[in-house]
C-alpha positions as CSV (number, residue, x, y, z in Angstrom):
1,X,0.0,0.0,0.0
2,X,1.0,3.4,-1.0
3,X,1.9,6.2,1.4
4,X,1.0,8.9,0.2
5,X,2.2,11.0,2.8
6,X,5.4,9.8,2.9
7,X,5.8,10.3,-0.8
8,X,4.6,13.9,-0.5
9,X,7.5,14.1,2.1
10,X,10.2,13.1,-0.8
11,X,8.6,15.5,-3.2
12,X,9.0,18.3,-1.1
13,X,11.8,17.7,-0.1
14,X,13.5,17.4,-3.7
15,X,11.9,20.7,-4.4
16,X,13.2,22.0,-1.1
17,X,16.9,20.4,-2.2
18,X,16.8,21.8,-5.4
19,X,16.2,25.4,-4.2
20,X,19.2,28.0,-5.2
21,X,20.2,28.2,-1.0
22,X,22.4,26.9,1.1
23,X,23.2,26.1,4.9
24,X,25.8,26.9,7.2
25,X,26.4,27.2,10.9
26,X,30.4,28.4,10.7
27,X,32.2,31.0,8.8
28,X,33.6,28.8,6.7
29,X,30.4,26.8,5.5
30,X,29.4,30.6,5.1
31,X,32.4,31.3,2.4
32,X,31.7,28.0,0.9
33,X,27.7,29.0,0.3
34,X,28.5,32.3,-0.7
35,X,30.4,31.3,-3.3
36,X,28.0,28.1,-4.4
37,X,25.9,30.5,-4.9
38,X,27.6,33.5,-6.8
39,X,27.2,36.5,-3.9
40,X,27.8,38.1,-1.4
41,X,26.7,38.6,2.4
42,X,24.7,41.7,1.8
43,X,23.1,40.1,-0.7
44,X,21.5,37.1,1.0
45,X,18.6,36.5,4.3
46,X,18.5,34.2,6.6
47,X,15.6,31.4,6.5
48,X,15.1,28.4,8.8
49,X,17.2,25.7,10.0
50,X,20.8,27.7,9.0
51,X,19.5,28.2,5.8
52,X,20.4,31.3,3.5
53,X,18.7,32.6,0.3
54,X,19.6,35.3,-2.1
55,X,17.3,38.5,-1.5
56,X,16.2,38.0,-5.5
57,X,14.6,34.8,-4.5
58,X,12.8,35.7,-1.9
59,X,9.1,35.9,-3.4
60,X,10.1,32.2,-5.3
61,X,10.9,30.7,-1.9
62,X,7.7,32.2,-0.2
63,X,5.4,31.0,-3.1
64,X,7.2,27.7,-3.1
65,X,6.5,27.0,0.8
66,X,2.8,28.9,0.2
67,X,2.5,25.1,-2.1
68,X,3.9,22.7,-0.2
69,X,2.2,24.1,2.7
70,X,-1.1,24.1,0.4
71,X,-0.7,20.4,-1.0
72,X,-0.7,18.8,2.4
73,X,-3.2,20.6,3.6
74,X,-5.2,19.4,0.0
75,X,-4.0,16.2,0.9
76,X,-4.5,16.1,4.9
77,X,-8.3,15.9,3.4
78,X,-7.9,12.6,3.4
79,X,-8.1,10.9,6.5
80,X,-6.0,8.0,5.8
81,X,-3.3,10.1,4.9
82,X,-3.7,12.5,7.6
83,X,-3.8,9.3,9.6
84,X,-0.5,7.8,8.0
85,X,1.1,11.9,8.2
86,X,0.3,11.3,12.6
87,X,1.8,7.8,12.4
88,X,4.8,9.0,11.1
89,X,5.4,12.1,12.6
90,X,4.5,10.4,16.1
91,X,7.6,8.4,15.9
92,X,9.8,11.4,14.0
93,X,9.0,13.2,17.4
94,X,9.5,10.5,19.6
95,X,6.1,10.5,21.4
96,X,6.1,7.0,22.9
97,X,9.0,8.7,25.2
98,X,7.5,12.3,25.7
99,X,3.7,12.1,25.2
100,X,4.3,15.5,24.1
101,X,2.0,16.5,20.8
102,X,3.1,19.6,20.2
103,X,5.9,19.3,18.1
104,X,4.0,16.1,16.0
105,X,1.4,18.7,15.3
106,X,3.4,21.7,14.6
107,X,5.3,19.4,12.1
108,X,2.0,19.0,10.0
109,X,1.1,22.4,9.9
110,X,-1.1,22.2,12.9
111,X,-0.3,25.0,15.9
112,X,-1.5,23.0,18.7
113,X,-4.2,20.4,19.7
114,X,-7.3,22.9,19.9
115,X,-6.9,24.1,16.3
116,X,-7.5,20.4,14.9
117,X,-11.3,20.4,13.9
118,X,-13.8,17.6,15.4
119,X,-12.5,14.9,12.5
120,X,-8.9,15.7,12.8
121,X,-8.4,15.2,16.4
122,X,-10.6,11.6,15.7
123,X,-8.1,10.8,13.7
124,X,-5.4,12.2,15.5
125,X,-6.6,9.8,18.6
126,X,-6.6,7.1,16.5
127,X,-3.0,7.2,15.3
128,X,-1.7,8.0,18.8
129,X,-3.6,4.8,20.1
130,X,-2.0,2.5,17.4
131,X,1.0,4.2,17.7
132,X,1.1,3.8,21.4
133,X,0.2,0.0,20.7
134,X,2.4,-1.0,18.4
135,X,5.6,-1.9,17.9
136,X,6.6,0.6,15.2
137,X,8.6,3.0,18.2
């Protein structure tokens, strides 16, 4: 059986991959993407993880995020993928060891517990329960 969540995941994160950035958390991995990338420091901005962007792309990486974050939502619609998206995300975040949601939800898109409509938290339930009882963690 197909995940279709996971192979959302790998789509985005080819497209993600293939974005004209780079990431760096010393001086010298900043040198190195500066010049992977054919500029300079003023002309670059800072973006999650480490991650730097020239200012020029800017509106590209926006509208590229403003998708992704747009197709799983599309896709979320479906509750056995939103189902499969908890499973997975459950044991990314480690819950079996923290019982702490948070993060799972903030992964999909979700900012906490509350903002899941009445289906969403079924299903959420659900996935934590089989999680919980299985040996997948």
């Amino acid at each position: 059986m197909v995940n279709k969540y996971l192979l959302l995941k790998e789509k985005h994160e080819k497209r993600i991959n293939n974005f004209n950035m780079f990431f760096a958390f010393s001086k010298e991995q900043l040198k190195e993407g500066l010049k992977k990338l054919n500029t300079t420091e003023q002309e670059i901005l800072s973006v999650f993880g480490g991650g730097f962007i020239k200012k020029t792309d800017k509106e590209k990486y926006i509208k590229m995020f403003k998708e992704i974050n747009q197709e799983e939502k599309d896709l979320f619609k479906e509750e056995k993928v939103l189902f499969d998206a908890f499973i997975y995300e459950l044991g990314n975040h480690e819950y079996a060891y923290s019982h702490e949601e948070t993060d799972t939800l903030q992964s999909l898109g979700f900012e906490n517990y509350e903002e899941l409509n009445k289906e969403q938290k079924k299903v959420f339930e659900q996935a934590k329960e089989k999680y919980l009882n299985s040996q997948i963690w």
